[in-house]
N, C-alpha and C positions, 0 to 999 in steps of 0.2 A: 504494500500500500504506500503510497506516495506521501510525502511528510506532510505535503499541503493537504491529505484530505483531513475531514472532522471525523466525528464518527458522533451519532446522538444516539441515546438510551431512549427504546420503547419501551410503554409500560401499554400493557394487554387490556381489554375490558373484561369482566367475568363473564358475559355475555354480549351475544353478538348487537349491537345497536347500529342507530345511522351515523353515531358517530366515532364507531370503532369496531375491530373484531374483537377475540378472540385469540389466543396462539393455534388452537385447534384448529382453524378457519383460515391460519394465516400456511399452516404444515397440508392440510389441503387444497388448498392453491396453488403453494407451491408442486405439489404432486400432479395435479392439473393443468400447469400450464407447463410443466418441465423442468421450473427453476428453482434456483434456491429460495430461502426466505428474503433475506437481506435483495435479489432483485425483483423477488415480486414488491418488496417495499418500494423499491426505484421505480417498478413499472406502475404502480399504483399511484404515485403520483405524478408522474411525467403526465400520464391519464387524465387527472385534477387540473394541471396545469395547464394542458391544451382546451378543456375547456372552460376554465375558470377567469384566466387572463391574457388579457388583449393582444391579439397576434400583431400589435403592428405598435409604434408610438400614436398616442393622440396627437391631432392636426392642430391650429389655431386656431379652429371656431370659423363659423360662415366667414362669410369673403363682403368684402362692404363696400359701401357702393359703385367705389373707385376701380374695385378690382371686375367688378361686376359689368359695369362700364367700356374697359379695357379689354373684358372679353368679348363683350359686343362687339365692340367695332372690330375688334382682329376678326369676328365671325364674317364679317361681311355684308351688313347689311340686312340680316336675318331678323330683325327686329320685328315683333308679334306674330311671327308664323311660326308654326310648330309642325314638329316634325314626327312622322309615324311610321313605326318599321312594326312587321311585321312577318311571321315565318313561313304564312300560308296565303 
């Protein structure tokens, strides 16, 4: 193990809830999917993380009016007509 890693101490639930397993639940899983305990720990939250936090940085917020403006006019003249695409 490489010096830079950590290592954090789990503590188990006595039962299985939404907010924890079990060791029992955690040694069949790991049976289950193949791997040890320690990476179903890793895969279980890499898991959380994809869907829990933002795949991208947040932007600035709306664009105002200047910017809004500027893309108008780079559009071309496109001013009140809209545009519709469709697949069929």
């Amino acid at each position: 193990m490489p010096a830079t890693a950590k290592k954090l101490l789990v503590g188990f639930r006595a039962t299985d809830n939404r907010f924890g397993v079990t060791r029992a639940t955690l040694g069949r899983l790991a049976d289950a999917l193949g791997l040890n305990e320690t990476q179903v720990v890793h895969y279980a939250l890499r898991q959380l993380a994809s869907t829990e936090l933002p795949a991208y940085e947040p932007d600035d917020g709306p664009l105002t009016k200047r910017e809004l403006q500027a893309i108008q006019k780079a559009a071309g003249g496109r001013r009140g007509k809209s545009v519709r695409a469709s697949l069929f």
